[in-house]
C-alpha positions in Angstrom: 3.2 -18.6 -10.8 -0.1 -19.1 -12.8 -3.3 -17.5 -10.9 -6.4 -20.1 -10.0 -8.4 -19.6 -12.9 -11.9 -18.3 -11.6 -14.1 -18.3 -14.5 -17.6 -20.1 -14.5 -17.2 -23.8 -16.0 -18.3 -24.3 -19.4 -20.8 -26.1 -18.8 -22.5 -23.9 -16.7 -22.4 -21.0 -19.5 -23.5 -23.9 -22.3 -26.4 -24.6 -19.7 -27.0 -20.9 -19.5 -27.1 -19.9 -23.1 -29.3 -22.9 -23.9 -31.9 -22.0 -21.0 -32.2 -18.1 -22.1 -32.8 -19.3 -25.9 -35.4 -21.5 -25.1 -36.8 -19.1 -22.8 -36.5 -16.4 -25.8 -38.4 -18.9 -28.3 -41.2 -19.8 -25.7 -41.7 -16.4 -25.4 -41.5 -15.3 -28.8 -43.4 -18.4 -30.6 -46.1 -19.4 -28.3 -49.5 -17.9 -27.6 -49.4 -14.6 -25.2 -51.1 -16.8 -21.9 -49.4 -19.8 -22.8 -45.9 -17.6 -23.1 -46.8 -15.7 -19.6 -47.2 -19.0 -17.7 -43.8 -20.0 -18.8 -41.9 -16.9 -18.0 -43.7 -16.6 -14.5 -42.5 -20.7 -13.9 -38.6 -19.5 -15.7 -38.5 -16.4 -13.2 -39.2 -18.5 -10.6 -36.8 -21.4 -11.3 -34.1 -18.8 -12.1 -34.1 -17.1 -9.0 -34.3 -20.8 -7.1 -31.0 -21.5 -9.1 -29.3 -18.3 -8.6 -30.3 -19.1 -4.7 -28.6 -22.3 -5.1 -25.7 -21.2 -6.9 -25.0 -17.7 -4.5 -25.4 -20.5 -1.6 -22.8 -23.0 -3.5 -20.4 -19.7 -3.6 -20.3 -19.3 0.2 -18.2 -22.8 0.7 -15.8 -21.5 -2.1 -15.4 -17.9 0.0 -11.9 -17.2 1.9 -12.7 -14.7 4.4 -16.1 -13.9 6.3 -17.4 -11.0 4.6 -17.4 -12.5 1.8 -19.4 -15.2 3.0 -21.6 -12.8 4.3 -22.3 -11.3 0.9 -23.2 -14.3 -0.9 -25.3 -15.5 1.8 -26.8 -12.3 2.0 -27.4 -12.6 -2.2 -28.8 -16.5 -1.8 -31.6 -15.0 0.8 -32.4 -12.4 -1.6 -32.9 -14.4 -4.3 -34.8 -16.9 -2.6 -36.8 -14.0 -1.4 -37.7 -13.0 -4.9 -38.2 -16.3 -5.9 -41.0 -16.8 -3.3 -42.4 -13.2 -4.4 -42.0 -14.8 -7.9 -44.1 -18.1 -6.6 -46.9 -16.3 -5.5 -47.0 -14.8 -8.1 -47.5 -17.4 -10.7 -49.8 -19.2 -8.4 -52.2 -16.5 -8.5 -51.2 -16.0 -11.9 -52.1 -19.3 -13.2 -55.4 -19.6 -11.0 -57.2 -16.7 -12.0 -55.2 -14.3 -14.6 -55.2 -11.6 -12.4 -52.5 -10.7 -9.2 -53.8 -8.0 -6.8 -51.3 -5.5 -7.0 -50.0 -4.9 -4.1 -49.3 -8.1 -2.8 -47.0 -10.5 -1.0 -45.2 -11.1 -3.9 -44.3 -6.6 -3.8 -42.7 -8.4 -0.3 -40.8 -10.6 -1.8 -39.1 -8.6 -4.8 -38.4 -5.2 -2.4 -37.0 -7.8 0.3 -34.5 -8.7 -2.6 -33.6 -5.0 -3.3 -32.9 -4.8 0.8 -30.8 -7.4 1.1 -29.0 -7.4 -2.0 -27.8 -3.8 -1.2 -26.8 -5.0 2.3 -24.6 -7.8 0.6 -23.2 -5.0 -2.0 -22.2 -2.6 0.9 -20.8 -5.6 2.8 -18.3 -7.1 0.3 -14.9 -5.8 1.2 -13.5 -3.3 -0.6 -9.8 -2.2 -0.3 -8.1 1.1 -0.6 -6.5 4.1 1.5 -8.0 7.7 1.6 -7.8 8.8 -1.4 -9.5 5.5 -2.6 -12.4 6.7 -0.4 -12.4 10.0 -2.1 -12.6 8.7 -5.2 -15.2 6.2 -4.5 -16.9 8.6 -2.8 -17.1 10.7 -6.1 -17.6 7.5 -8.1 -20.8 7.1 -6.2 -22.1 10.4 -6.6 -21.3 10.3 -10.7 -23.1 6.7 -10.6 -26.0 7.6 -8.9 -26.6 10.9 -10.4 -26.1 9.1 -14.1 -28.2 5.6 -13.9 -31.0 8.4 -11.5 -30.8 10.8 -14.7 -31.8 7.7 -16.6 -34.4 6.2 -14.7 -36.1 9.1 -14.4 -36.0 10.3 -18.0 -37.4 6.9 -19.0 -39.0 6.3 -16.3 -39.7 7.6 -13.3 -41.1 10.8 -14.2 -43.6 8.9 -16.5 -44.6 6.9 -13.8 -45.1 10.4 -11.2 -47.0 12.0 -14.1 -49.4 9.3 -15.4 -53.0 9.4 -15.0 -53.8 6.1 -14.3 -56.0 6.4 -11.4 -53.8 4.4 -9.1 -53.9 4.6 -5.4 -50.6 6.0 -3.6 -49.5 3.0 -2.2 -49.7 1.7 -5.9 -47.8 4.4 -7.2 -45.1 3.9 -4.5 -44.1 0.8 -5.4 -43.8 1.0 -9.1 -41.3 4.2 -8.0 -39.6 1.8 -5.6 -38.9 -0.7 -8.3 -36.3 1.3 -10.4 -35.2 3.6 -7.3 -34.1 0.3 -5.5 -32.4 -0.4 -9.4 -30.9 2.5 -9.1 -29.3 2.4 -5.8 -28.3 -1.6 -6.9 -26.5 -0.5 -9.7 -24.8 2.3 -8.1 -23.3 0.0 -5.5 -22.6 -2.7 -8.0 -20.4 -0.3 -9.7 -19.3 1.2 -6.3 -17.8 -2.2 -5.7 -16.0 -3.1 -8.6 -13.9 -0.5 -8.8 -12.6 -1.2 -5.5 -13.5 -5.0 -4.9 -11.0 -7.8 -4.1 -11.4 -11.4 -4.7 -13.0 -13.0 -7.5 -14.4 -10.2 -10.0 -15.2 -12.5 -12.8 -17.9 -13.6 -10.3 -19.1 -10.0 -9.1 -18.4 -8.7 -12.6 -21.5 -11.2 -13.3 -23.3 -10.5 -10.3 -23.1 -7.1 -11.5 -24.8 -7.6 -14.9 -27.5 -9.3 -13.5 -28.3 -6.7 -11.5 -28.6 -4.3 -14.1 -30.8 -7.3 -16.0 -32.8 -7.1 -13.1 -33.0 -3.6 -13.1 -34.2 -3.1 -16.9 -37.2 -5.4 -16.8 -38.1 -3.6 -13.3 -38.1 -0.4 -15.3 -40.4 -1.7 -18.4 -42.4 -3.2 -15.7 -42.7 0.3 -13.7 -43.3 2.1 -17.0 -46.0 0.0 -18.5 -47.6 -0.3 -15.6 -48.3 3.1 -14.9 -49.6 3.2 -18.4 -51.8 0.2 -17.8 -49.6 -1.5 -20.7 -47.5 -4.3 -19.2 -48.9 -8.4 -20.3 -45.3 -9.7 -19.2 -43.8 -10.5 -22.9 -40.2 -10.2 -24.0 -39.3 -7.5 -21.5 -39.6 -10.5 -18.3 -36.1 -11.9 -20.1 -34.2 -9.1 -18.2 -35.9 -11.0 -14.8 -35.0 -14.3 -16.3 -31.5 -13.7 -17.8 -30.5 -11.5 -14.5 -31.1 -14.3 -12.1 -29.0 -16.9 -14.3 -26.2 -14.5 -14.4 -26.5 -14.8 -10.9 -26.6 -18.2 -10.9 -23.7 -18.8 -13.2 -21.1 -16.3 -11.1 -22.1 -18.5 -7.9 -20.2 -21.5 -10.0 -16.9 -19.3 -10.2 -14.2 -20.1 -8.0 -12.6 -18.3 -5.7 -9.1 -17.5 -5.9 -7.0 -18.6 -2.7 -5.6 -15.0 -2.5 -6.1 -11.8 -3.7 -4.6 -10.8 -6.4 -4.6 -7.1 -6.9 -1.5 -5.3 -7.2 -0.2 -3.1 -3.9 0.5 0.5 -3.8 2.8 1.9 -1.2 0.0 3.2 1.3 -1.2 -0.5 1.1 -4.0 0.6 -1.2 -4.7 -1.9 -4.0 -3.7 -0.7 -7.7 -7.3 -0.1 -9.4 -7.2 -2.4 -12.6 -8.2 -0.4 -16.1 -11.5 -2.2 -17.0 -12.8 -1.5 -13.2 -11.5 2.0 -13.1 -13.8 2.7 -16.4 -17.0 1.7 -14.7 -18.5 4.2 -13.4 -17.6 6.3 -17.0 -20.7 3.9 -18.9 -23.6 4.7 -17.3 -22.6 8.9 -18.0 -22.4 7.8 -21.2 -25.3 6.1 -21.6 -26.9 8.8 -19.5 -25.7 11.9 -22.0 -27.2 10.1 -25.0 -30.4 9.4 -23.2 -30.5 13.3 -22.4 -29.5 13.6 -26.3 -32.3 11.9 -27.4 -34.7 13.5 -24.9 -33.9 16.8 -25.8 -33.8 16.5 -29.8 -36.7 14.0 -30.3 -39.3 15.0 -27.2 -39.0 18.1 -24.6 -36.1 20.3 -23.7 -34.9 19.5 -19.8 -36.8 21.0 -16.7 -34.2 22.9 -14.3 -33.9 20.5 -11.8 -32.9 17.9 -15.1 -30.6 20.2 -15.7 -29.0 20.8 -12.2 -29.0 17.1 -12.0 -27.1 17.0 -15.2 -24.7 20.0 -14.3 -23.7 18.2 -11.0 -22.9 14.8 -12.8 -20.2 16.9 -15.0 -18.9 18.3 -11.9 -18.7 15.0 -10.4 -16.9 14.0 -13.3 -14.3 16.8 -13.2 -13.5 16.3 -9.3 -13.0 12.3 -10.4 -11.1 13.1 -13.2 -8.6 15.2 -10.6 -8.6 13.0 -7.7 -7.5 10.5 -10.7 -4.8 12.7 -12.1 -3.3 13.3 -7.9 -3.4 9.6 -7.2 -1.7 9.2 -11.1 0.9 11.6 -9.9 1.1 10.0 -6.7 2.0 6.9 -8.0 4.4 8.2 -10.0 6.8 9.3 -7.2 6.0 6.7 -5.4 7.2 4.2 -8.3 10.3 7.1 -8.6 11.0 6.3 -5.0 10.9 2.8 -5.4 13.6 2.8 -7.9 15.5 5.3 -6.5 16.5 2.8 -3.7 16.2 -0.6 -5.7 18.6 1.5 -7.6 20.7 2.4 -3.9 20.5 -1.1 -2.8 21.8 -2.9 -5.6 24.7 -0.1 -6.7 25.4 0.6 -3.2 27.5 -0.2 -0.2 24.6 -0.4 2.7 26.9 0.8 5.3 28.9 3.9 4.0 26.6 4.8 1.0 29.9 4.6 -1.0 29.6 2.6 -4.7 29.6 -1.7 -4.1 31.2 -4.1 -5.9 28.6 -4.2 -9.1 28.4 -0.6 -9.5 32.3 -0.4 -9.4 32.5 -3.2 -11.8 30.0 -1.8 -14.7 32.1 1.5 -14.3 35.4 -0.2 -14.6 33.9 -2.1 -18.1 32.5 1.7 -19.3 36.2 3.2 -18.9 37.7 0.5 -20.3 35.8 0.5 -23.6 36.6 4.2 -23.6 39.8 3.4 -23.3 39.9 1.0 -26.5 37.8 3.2 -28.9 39.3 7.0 -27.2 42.5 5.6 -25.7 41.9 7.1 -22.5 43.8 6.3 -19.8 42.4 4.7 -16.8 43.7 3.4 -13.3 42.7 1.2 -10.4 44.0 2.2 -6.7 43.1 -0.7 -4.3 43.4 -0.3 -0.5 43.2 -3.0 2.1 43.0 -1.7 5.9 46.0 -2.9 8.0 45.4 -5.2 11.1 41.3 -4.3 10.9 40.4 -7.9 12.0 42.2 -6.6 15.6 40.2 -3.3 15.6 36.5 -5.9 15.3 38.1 -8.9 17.8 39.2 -6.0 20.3 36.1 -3.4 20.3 33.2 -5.0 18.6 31.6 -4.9 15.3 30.2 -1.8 15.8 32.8 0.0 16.3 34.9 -1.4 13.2 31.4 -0.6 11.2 32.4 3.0 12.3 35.3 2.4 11.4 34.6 2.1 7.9 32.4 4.9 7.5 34.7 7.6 9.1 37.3 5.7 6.4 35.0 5.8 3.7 34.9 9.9 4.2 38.4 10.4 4.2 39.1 8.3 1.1 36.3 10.5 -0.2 37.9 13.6 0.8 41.1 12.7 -0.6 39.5 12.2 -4.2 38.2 14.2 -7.0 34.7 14.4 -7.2 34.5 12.1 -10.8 36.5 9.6 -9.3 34.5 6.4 -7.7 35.1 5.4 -4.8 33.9 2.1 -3.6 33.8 -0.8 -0.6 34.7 -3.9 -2.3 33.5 -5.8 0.5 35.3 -6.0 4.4 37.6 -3.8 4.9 38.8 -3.1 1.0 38.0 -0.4 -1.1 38.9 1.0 -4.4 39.0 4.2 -6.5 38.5 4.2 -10.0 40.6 7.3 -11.6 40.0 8.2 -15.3 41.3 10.4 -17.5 44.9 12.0 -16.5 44.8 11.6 -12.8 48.2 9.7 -11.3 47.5 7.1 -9.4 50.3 6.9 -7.3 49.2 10.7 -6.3 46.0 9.6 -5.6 46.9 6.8 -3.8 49.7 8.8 -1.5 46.7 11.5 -0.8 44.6 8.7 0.6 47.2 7.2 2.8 47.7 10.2 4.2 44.5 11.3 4.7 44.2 7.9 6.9 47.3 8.7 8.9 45.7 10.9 11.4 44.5 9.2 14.5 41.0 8.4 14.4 38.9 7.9 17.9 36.4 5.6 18.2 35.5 3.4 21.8 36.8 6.4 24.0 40.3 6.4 22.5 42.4 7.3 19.7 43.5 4.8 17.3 45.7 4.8 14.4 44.9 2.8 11.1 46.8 2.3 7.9 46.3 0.7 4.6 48.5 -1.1 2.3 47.9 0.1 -1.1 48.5 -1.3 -4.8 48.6 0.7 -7.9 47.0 -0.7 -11.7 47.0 1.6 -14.5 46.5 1.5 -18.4 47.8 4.3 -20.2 46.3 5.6 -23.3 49.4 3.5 -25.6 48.8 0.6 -23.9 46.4 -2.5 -25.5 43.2 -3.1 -24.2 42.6 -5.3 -20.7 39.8 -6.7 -19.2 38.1 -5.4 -16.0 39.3 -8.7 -14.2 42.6 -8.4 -15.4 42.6 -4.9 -14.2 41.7 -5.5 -10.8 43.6 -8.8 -10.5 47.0 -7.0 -11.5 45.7 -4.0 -8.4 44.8 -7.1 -6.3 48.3 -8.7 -6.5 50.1 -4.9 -6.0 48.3 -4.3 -2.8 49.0 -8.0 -1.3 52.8 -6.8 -2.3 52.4 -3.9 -0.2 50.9 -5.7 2.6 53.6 -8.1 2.8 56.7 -5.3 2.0 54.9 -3.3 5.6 52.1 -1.5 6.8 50.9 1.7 4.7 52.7 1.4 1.7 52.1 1.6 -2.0 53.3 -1.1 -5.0 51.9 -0.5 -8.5 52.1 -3.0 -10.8 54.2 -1.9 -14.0 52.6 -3.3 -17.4 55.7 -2.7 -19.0 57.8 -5.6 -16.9 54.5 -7.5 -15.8 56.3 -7.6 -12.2 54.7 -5.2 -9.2 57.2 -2.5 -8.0 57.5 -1.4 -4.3 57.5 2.2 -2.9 61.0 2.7 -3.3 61.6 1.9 -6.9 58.2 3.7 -7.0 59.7 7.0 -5.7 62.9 6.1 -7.6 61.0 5.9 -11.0 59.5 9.4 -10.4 62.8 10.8 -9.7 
């Protein structure tokens, strides 16, 4: 079955990649007012359509929290489209916007509410799925904070700006809410069900959003930002968002079981929280080699992310290992079930077969003899019609132990189906031996319902010694087939063997006669 594809249309990425290079070349080739007017207006209609489009997503949803979480993404972008509005209305009025203002409202009432619709999404996995999100959160969060702060945030605490508190709150608040956005972004992914081509773009818009909040916090405190190339991230953040509220979603989900009803983490997910270490060890790099060596808190910070990444890294290798034996169970009893008789754990008719085809071809190239002894229970049908099914299931199984018992250990023994069996001798066993020891390991009464019961088998004999040409594994059993039926019809618990010599079946006595 083909799965619902759930990519955006292509329109909607044409109309995306047109809108974000004409934004680009507006704010690139007009004058610096003229180019801050337009981003304010873009920033504002881009968060309107990424409204629009999270709202759209909700009729698409399947299940309520997801609905919940898309609704709870279309308020936040409308909420930072209204910060956004007013804004550029005080923006385009008088040049200025007091800082703080309403607008502060608006873009920290995004950052609220977007985490709420993060931590609500639903997210699938078992204990050790907790554990390792759990860990995934602390690398995460200790990584993209490393970063912020390097680049930002400890700029923005040590600049000398003369900025009130309240001032210097929010432009900290900014790229802390980032950070804790980003960390449940990638919190989510990892474990997420549904559509991920959608929250994969969710995702990248939020760390969009995330890297103009840092320029913004950054040149602020130095008294530097004029809005520019760095509003893009604003821009291009919210039209991701848009565009992911035009995927649809699929009508099930489609993630892969484990045994503990977990969901299989897919490759690309599982990698996630692994970019942002990256991109937070060459940040450090570049810190320490081109500007000042790391305080000791820096440091601790950047000890505990490499712990974090060890206990991932062995919560990753147990569930691995768990998975193994779990997939080694699995086949271990597809294996059972389809080579095996369900009730007496003896060999079933397939397994029996692909033997009886191995021996033979040894047979042709090593000219090794081989032999068929095929047993039918006698008067079996009375045993079910009298006592029940139950008890002729029992039955079976105490049969199925004596014909065991009365075998070598390489022989195979299987149920053919009902109340026939067979035993597959190779090598230089007889089978008339074989088949007498099983006869008379059934002749002892067996009790069962209360009582004691006797019950015999006919049996027929097929063999191919190692002078004889080659047969097929039908013929085989067909010629064992017919020797039994001439059994059951010469009397109850007796043996015929079909002599390839003669191609005619020859009774006990003849039997007995011949090995005279």
């Amino acid at each position: 079955m083909t799965q619902e594809c759930t990519a955006p249309p292509r329109a909607a990425v044409a109309a995306t990649l047109v809108t974000t290079l004409a934004c680009v070349l507006a704010l690139v080739l007009l004058p610096a007012a003229a180019a801050s007017d337009v981003s304010d207006v873009a920033q504002g209609v881009a968060a309107l359509a990424a409204s629009i489009g999270a709202g759209w997503h909700v009729r698409r949803c399947t299940d309520r929290r997801t609905q919940l979480t898309w609704v709870l993404v279309a308020l936040a972008c409308l909420s930072w489209g209204l910060g956004e509005a007013y804004w550029s209305w005080h923006s385009l009025r008088s040049d200025v916007v007091p800082f703080p203002s309403l607008a502060d409202v608006g873009f920290l009432t995004f950052a609220v509410l977007m985490a709420i619709g993060l931590l609500v999404h639903p997210a699938r996995g078992g204990r050790s799925a907790f554990l390792q999100r759990l860990f995934d959160g602390m690398l995460t969060a200790g990584a993209v904070g490393l970063i912020s702060w390097l680049t930002t945030l400890s700029a923005v605490t040590s600049a000398d700006d003369g900025a009130t508190g309240l001032e210097r709150l929010l432009l900290l608040a900014y790229p802390s809410s980032d950070v804790l956005l980003i960390v449940l972004t990638v919190l989510l992914l990892t474990r997420a069900g549904g559509n991920r081509v959608a929250l994969h773009l969710v995702g990248a818009g939020v760390v969009a959003l995330g890297i103009s909040d840092s320029a913004f916090a950054y040149l602020g405190a130095l008294g530097l930002y004029d809005g520019g190339l760095i509003d893009l991230g604003w821009i291009g953040g919210f039209l991701l968002i848009a565009l992911a509220g035009t995927c649809r979603e699929p009508a099930a989900p489609t993630g892969r079981r484990l045994a503990d009803g977990s969901d299989a983490v897919r490759v690309p997910a599982s990698v996630l929280p692994y970019v942002p270490v990256l991109v937070a060890l060459f940040v450090v790099a570049a810190v320490t080699l081109f500007a000042r060596p790391l305080s000791t808190a820096e440091t601790i910070v950047a000890c505990g992310i490499v712990l974090s990444l060890l206990a991932r890294q062995y919560l990753s290798v147990v569930d691995n290992s768990r998975l193994v034996r779990e997939l080694a169970t699995r086949e271990q009893q597809l294996r059972r079930q389809a080579f095996s008789d369900s009730l007496t754990g003896l060999a079933n008719r397939a397994l029996f077969r692909d033997r009886l085809e191995h021996v033979l071809e040894l047979h042709d190239r090593d000219c090794r003899p081989a032999a068929v002894v095929f047993l039918d229970l006698d008067d079996f049908k009375a045993v079910n019609d009298s006592y029940g099914h139950a008890a002729g299931d029992e039955l079976l199984v105490r049969v199925a132990e004596r014909i065991t018992g009365a075998t070598r250990a390489g022989d195979t023994v299987a149920r053919l189906g009902g109340d026939e069996f067979a035993v597959l001798l190779e090598d230089a066993a007889d089978p008339l031996e074989t088949a007498a020891r099983i006869r008379d390991a059934l002749r002892p009464a067996f009790v069962f319902a209360g009582a004691e019961h006797v019950v015999e088998a006919s049996v027929g004999v097929a063999a191919v010694n190692a002078d004889e040409p080659s047969v097929t594994a039908d013929i085989l059993l067909g010629r064992s087939d017919a020797a039994m039926y001439a059994a059951k019809r010469a009397g109850k618990a007796t043996i015929a063997s079909f002599d390839t010599a003669t191609g005619a079946i020859l009774p006990e006595e003849r039997l007995l006669t011949a090995h005279c």
